[in-house]
DSSP file (Angstrom, degrees, kcal/mol; ACC not computed):
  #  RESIDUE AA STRUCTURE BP1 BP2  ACC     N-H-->O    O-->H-N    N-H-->O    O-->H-N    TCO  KAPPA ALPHA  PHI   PSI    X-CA   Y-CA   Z-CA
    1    1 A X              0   0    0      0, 0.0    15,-0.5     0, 0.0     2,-0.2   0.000 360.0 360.0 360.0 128.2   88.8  100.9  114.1
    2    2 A X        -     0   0    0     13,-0.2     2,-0.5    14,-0.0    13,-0.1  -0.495 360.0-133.1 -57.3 130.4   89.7  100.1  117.8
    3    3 A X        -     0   0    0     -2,-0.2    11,-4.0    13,-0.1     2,-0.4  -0.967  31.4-157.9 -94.1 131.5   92.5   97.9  118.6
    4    4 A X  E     -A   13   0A   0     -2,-0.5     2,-0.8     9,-0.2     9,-0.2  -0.809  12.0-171.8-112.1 126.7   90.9   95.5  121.3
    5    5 A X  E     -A   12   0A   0      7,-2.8     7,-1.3    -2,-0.4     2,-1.3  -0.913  13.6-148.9-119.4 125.0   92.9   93.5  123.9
    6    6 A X  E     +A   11   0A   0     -2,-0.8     5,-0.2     5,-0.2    -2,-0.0  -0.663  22.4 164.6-116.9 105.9   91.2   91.1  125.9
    7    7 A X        -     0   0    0      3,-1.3     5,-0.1    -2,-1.3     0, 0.0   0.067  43.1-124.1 -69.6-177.0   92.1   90.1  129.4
    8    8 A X  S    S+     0   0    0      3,-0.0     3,-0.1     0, 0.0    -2,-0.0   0.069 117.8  52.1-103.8   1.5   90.3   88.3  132.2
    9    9 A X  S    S-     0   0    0      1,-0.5     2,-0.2     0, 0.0    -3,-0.0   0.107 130.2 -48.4-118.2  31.1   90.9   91.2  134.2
   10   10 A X        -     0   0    0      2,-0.0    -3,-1.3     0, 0.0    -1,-0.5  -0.801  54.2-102.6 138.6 171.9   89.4   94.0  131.6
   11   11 A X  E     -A    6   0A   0     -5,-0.2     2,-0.4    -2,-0.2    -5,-0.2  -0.629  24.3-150.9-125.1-179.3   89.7   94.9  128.3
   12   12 A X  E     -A    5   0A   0     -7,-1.3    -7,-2.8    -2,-0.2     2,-0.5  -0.998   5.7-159.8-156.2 152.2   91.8   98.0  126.4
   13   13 A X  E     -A    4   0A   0     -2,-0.4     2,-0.4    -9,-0.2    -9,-0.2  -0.975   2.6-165.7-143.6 119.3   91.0   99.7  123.3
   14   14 A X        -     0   0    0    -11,-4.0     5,-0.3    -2,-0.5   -10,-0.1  -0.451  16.8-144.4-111.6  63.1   93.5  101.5  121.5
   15   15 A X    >>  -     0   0    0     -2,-0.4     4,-1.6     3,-0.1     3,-1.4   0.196  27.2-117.4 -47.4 156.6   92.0  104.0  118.7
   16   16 A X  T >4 S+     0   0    0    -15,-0.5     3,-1.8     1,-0.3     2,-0.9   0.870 113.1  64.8 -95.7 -95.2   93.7  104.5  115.6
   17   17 A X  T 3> S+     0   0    0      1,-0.3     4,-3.9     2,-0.2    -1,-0.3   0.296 102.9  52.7  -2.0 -47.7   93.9  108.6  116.8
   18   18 A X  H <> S+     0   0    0     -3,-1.4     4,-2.7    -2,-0.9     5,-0.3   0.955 105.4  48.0 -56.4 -66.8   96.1  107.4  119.5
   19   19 A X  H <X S+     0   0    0     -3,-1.8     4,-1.5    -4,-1.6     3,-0.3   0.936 114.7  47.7 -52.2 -65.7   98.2  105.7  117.4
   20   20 A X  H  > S+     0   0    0     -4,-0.3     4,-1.4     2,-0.2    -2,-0.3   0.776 103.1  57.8 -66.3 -25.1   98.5  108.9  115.0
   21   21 A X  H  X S+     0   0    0     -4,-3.9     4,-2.1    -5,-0.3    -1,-0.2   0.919 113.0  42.5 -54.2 -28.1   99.1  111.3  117.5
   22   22 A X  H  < S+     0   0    0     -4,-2.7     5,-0.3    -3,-0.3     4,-0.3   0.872 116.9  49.9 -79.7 -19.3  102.3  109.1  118.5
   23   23 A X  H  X S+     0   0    0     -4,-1.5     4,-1.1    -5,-0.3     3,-0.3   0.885 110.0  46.0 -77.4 -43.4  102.9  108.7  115.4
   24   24 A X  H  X S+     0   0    0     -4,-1.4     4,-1.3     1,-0.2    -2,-0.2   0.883 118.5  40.8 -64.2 -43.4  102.6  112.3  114.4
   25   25 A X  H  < S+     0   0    0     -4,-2.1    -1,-0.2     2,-0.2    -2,-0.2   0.081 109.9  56.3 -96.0  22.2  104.7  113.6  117.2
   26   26 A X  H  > S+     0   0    0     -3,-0.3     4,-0.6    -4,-0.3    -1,-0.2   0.542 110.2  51.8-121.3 -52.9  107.5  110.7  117.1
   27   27 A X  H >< S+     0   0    0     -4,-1.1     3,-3.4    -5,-0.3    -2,-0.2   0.997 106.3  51.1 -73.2 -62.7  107.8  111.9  113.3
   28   28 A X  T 3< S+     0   0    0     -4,-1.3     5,-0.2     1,-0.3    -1,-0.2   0.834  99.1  63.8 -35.3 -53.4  108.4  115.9  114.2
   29   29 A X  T 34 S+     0   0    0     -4,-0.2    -1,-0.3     2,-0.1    -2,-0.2   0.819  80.2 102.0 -52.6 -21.7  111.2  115.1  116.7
   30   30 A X  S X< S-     0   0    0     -3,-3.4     3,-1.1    -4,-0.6     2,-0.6  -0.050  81.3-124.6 -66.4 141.7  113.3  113.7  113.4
   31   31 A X  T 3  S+     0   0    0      1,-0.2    -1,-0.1    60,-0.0    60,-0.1  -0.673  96.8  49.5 -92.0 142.4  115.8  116.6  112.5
   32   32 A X  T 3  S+     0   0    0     -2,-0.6    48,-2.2    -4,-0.1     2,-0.8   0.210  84.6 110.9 125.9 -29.2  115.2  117.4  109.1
   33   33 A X    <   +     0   0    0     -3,-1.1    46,-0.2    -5,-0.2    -1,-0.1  -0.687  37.1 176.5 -77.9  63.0  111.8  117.7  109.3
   34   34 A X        -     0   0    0     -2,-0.8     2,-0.4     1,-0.2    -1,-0.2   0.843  61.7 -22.7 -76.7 -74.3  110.0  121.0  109.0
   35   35 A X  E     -B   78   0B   0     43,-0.5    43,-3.4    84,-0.0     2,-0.4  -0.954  61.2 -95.8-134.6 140.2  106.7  120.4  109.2
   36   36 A X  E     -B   77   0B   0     -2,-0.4    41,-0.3    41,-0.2    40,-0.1  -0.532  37.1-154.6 -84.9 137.6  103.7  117.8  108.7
   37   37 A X        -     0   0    0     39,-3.3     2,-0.4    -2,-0.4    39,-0.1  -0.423  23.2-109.8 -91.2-179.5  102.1  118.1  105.2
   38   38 A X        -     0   0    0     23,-0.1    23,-0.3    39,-0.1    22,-0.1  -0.953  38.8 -95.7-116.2 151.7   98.2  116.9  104.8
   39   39 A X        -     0   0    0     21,-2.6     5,-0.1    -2,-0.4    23,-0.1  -0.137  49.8 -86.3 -62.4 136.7   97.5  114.1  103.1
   40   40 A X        -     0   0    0      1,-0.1    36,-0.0     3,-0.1     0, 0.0   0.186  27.8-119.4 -27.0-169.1   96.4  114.3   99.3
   41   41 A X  S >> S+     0   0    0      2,-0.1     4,-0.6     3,-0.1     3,-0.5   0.669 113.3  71.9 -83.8 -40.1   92.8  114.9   98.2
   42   42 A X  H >> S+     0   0    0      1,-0.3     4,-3.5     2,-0.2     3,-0.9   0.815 102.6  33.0 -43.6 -74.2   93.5  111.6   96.7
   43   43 A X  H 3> S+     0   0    0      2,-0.2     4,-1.1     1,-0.2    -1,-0.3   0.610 115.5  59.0 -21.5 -50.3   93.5  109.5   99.8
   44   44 A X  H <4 S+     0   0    0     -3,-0.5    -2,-0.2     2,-0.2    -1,-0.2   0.337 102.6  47.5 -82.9   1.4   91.1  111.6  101.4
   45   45 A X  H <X S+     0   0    0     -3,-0.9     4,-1.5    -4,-0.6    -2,-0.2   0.654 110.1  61.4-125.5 -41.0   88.2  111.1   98.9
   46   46 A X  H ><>S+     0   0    0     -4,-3.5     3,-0.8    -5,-0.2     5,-0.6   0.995 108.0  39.8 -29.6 -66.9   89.1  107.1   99.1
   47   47 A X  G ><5S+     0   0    0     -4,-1.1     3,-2.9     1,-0.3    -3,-0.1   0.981 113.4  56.8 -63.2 -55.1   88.3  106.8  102.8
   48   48 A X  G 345S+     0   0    0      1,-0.3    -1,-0.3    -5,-0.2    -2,-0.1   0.878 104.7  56.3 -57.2 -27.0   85.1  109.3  102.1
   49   49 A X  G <<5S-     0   0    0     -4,-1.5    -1,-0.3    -3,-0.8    -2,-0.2   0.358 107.1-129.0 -36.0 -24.6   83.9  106.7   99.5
   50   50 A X  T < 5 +     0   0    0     -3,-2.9     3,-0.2    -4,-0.4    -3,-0.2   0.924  65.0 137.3  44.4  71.3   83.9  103.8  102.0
   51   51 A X  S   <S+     0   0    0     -5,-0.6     2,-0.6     1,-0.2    -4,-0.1   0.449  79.5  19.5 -57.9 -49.3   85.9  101.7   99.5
   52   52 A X    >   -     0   0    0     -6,-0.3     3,-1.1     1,-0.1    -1,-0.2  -0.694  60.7-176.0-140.3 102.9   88.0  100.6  102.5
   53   53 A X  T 3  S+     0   0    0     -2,-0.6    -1,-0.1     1,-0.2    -3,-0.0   0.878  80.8  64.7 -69.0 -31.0   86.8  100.8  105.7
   54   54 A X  T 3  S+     0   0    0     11,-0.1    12,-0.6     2,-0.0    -1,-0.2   0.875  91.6  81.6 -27.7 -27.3   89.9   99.7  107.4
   55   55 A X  B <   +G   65   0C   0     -3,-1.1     2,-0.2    10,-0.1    10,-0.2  -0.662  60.0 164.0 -85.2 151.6   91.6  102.7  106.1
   56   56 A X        -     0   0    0      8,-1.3     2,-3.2    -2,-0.1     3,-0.5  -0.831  39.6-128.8-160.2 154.6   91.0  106.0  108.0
   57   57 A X        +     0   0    0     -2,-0.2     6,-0.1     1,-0.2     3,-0.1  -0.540  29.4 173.2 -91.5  90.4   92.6  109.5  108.2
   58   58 A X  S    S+     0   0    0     -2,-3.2     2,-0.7     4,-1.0    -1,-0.2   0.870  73.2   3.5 -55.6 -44.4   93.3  110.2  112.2
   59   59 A X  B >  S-C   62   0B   0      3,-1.0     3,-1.1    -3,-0.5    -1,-0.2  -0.896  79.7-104.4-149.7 153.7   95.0  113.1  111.4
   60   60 A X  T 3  S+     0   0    0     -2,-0.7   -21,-2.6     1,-0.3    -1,-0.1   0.731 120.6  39.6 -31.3 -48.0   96.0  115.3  108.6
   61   61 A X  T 3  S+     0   0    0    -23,-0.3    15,-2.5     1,-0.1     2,-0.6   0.508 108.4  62.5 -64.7 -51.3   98.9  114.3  108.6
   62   62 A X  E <   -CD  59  75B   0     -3,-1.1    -4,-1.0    13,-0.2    -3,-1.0  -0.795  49.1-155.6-124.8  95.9   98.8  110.3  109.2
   63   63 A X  E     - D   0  74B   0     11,-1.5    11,-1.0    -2,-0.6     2,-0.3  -0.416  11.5-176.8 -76.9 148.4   97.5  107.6  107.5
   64   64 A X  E     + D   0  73B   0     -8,-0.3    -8,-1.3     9,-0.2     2,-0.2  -0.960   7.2 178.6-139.3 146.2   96.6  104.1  109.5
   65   65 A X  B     -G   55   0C   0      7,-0.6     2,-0.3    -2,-0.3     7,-0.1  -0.804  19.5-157.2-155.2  96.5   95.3  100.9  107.6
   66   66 A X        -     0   0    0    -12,-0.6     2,-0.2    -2,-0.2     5,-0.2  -0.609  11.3-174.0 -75.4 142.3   94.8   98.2  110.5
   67   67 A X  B >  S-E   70   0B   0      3,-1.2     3,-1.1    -2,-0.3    -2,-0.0  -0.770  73.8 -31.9-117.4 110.9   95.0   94.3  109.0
   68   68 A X  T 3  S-     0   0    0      1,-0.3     2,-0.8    -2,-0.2    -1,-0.1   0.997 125.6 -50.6  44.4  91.3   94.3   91.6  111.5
   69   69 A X  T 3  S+     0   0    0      1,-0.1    38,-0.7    -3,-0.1     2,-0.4   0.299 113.3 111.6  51.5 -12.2   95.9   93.9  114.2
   70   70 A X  E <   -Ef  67 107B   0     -3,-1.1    -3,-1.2    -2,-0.8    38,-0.2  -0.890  61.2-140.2-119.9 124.8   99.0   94.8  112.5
   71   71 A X  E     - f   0 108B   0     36,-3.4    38,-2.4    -2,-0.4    39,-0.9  -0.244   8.1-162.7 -95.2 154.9   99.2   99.0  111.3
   72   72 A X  E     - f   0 110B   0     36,-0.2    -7,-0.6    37,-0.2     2,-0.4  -0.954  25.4-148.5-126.5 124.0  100.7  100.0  108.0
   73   73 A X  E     -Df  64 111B   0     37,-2.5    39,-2.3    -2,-0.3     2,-0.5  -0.919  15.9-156.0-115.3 146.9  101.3  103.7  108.5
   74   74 A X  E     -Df  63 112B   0    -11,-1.0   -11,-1.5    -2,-0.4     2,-0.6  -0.834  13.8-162.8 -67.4  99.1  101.3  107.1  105.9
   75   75 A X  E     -Df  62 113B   0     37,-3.4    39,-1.1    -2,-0.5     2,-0.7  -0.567  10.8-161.3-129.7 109.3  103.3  109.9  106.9
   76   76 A X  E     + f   0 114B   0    -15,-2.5   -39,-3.3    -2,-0.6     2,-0.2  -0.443  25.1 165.8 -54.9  78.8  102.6  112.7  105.5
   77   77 A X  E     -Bf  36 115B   0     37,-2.6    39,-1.8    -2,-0.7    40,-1.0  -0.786  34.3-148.7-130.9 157.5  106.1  115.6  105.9
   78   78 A X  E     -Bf  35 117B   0    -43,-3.4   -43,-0.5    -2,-0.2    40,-0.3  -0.848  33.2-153.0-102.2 150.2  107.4  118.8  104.5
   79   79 A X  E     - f   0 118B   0     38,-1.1    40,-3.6    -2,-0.3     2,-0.4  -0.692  16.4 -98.9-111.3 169.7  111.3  118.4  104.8
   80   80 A X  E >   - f   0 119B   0    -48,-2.2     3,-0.8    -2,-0.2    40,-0.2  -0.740  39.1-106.9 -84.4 150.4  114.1  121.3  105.2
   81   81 A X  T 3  S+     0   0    0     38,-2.0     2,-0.3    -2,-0.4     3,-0.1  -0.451 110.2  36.1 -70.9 153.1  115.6  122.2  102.6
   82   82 A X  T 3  S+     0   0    0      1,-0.4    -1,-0.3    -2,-0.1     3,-0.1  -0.525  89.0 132.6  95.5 -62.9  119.2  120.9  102.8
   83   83 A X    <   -     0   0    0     -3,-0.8     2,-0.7    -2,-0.3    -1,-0.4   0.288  67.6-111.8  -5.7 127.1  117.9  117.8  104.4
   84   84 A X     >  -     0   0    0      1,-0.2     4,-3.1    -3,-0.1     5,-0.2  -0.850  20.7-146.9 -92.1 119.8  119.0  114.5  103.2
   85   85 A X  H  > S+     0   0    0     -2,-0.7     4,-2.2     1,-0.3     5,-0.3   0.800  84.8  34.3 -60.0 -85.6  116.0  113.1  101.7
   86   86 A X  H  > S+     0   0    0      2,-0.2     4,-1.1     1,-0.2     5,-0.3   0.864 118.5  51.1 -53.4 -41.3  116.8  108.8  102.7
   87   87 A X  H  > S+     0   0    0      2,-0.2     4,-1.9     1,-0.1     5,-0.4   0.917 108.6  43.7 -87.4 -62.0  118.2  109.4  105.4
   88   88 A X  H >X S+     0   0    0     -4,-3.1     4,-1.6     1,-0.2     3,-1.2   0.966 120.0  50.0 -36.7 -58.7  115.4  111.8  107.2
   89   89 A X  H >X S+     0   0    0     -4,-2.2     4,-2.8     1,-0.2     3,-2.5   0.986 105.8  52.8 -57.7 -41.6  112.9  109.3  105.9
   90   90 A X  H 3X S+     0   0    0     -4,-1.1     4,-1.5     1,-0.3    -1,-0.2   0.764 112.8  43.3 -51.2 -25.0  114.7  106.4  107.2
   91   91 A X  H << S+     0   0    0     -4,-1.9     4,-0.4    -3,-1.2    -1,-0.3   0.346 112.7  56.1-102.8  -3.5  114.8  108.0  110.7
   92   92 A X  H <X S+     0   0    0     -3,-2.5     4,-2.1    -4,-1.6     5,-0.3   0.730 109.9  41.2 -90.9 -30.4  111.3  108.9  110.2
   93   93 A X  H  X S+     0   0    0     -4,-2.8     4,-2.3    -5,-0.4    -2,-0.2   0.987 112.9  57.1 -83.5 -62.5  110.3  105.4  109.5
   94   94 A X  H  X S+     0   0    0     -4,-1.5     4,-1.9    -5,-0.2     5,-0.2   0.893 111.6  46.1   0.9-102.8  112.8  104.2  112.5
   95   95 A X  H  4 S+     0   0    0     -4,-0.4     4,-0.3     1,-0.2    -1,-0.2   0.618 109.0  50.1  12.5 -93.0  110.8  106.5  114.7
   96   96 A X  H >X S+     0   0    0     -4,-2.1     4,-2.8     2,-0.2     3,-1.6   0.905 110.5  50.7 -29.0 -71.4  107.3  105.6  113.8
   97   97 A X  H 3X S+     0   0    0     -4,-2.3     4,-2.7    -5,-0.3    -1,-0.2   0.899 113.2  40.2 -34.8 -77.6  107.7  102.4  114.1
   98   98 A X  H 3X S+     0   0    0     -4,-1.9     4,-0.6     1,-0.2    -1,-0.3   0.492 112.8  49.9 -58.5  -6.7  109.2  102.2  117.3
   99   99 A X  H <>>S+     0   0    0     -3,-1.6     4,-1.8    -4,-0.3     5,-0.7   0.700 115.7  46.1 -95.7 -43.5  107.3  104.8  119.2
  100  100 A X  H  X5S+     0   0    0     -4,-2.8     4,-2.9     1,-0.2     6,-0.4   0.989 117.0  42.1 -48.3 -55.2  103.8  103.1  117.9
  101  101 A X  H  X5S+     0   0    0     -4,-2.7     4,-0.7     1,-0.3    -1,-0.2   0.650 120.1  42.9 -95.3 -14.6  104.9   99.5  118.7
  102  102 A X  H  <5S+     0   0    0     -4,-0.6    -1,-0.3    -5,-0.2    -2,-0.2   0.633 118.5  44.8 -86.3 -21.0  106.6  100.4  122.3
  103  103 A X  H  <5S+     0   0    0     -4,-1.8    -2,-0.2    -3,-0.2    -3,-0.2   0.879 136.7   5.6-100.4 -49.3  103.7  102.8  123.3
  104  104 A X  H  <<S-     0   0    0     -4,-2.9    -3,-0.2    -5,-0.7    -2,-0.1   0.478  85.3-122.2-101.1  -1.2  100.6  100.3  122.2
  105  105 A X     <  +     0   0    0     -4,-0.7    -4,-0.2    -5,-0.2    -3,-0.1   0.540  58.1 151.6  62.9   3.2  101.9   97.1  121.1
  106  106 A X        -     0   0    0     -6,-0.4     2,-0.6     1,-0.1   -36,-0.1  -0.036  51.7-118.8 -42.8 170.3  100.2   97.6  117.8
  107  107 A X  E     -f   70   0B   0    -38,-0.7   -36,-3.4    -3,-0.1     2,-0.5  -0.996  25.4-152.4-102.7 106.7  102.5   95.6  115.1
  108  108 A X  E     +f   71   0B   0     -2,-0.6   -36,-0.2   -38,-0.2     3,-0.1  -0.916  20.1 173.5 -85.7 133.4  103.9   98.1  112.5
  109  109 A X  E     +     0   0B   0    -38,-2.4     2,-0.7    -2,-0.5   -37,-0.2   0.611  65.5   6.1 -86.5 -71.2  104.5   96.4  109.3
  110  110 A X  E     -f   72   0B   0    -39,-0.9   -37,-2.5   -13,-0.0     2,-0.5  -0.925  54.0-164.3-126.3 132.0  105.4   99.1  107.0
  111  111 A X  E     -f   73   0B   0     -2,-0.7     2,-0.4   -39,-0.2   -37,-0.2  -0.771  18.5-172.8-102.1  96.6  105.9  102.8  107.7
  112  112 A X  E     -f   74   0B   0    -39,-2.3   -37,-3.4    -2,-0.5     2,-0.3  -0.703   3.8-165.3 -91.4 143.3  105.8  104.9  104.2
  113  113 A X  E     -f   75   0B   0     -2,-0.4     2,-0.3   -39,-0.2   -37,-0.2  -0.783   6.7-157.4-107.5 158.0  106.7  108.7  104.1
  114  114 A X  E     -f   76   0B   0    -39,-1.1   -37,-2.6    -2,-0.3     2,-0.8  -0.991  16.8-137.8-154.4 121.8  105.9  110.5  101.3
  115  115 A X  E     -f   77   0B   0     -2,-0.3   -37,-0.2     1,-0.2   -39,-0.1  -0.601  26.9-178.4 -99.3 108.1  108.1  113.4  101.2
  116  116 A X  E     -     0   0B   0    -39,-1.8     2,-0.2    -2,-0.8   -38,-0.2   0.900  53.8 -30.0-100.4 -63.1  105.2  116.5  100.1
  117  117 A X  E     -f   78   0B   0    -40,-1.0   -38,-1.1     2,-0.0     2,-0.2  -0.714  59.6 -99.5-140.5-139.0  107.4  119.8   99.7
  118  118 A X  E     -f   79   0B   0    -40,-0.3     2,-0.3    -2,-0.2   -38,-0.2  -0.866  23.9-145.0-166.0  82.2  110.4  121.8  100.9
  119  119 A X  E     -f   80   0B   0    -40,-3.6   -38,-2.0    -2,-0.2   -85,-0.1  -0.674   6.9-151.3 -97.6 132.0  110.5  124.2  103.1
  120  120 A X        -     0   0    0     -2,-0.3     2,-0.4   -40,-0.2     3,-0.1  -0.315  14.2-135.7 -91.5 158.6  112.9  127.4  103.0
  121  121 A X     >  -     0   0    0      1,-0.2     4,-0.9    -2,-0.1     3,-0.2  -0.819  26.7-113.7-109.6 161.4  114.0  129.2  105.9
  122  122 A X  T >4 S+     0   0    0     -2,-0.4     3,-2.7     1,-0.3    -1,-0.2   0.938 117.4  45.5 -46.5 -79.3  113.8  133.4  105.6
  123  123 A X  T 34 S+     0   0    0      1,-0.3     3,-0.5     2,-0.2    -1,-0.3   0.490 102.7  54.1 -66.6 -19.0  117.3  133.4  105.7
  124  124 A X  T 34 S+     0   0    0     -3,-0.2    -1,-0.3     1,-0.2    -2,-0.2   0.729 111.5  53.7 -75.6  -9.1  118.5  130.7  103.3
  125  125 A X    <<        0   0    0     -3,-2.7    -2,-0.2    -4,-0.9    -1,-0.2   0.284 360.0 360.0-111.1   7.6  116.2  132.6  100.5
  126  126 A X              0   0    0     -3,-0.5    -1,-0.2    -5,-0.1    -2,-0.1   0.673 360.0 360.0-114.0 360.0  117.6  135.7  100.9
């Protein structure tokens, strides 16, 4: 789904990819953050179902579910280990939010992160 603006001088269409790549790379800057996980199977076998077409998986990573213009976003992250777990999401959600709604004027409602593993560094495991 296209978000659609209409003007009298032109129109703009803002595709839900758009929106998850800023969304994707807005989340990565957070420190604390290792990596982007992919979204369950679970999730991914909704949206192939057509149950809800609103819903659709831009990216691996990043869930988008437009209602009357306004995004609820999924983001999908591996944290470091050491990382505090509320506070990295909380600045992840922070983030999202603001990078979406300043860069396209979408409305974010709700950003959820869903915390997927834990990543080691070489040296902390030896």
């Amino acid at each position: 789904m296209e978000r659609e603006k209409h003007e009298t001088i032109g129109n703009l269409k803002i595709s839900q990819d758009v929106v998850a790549t800023v969304a994707n790379f807005s989340a990565k800057e957070i420190d604390g953050v290792a990596s982007m996980a992919s979204c369950p199977a679970t999730v991914n076998l909704k949206k192939f179902l057509g149950r809800n077409q609103q819903v659709k998986a831009t990216n691996k990573s990043i869930n988008i579910e437009m209602n009357d213009d306004v995004a609820i976003i999924d983001v999908y992250v591996n944290l470091k280990y050491g990382a505090k777990i509320p506070v990295v999401s909380e600045n992840i959600q922070k983030s999202v939010k603001n990078a979406v709604q300043s860069m396209t004027g979408i409305v974010v409602a709700k950003v959820n992160v869903f915390v997927v593993g834990i990543s080691f560094d070489e040296a902390a495991a030896q």
